[in-house]
VMD Tcl script that draws the C-alpha trace (Angstrom):
set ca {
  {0.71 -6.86 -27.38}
  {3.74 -4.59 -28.30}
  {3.49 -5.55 -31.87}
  {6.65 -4.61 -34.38}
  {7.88 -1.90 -32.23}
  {11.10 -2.72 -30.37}
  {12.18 -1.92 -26.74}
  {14.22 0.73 -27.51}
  {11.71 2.84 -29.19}
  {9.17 2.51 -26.57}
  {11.77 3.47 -24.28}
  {12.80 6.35 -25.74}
  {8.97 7.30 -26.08}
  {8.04 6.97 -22.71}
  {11.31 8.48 -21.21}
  {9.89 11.77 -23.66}
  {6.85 11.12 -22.56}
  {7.45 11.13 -18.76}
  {10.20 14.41 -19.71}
  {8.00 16.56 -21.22}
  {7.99 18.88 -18.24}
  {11.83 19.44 -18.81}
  {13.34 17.31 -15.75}
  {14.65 13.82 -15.69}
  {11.80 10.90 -15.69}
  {13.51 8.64 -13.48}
  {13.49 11.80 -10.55}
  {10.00 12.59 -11.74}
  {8.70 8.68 -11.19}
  {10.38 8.92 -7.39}
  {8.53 11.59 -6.43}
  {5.28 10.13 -7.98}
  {6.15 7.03 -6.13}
  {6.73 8.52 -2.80}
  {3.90 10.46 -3.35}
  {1.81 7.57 -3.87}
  {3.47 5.78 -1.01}
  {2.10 8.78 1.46}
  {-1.32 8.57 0.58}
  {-0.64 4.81 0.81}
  {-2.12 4.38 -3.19}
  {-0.56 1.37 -5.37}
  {3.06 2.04 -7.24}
  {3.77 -1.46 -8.75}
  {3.15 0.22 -11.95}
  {5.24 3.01 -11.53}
  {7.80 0.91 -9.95}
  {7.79 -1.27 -13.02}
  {8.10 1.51 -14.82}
  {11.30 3.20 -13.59}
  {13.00 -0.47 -13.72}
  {12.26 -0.55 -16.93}
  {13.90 2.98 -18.19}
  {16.94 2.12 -15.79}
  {17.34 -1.25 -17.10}
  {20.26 -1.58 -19.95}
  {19.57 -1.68 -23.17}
  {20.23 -5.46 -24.48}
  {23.20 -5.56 -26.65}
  {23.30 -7.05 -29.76}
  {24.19 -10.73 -30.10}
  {27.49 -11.25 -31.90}
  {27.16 -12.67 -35.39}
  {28.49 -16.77 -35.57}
  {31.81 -16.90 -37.65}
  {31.89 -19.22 -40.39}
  {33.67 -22.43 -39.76}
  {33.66 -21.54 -36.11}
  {32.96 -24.51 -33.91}
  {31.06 -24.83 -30.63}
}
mol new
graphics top color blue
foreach p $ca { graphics top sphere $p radius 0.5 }
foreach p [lrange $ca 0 end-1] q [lrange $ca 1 end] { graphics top cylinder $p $q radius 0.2 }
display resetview
């Protein structure tokens, strides 16, 4: 359960998380992953991961006029 926290925060937490070491988390999660891939361990997780820092942030929804008709 995520709870009240939105996306966007855990994002940013993890991404600080993951860049602690000073160097960008997406490059650090490729390396883990081919890493992984070598020793021939699981990376669904990490994989999930890194689609989930690279995906877009979801935009707000516009706010419905009033009087505006669908």
């Amino acid at each position: 359960m995520i709870g009240t926290k939105k996306l966007g925060t855990i994002r940013k937490e993890i991404q600080q998380a993951l860049a602690s070491a000073g160097e960008d988390p997406i490059q650090r999660l490729e390396r883990q992953i081919a890493v992984a891939k070598r020793k021939g361990d699981g990376t669904e997780v990490m994989e999930g991961l890194k689609r989930f820092l690279q995906s877009p942030s979801k935009r707000s929804r516009a706010k419905s006029r009033v009087g505006a008709t669908r």
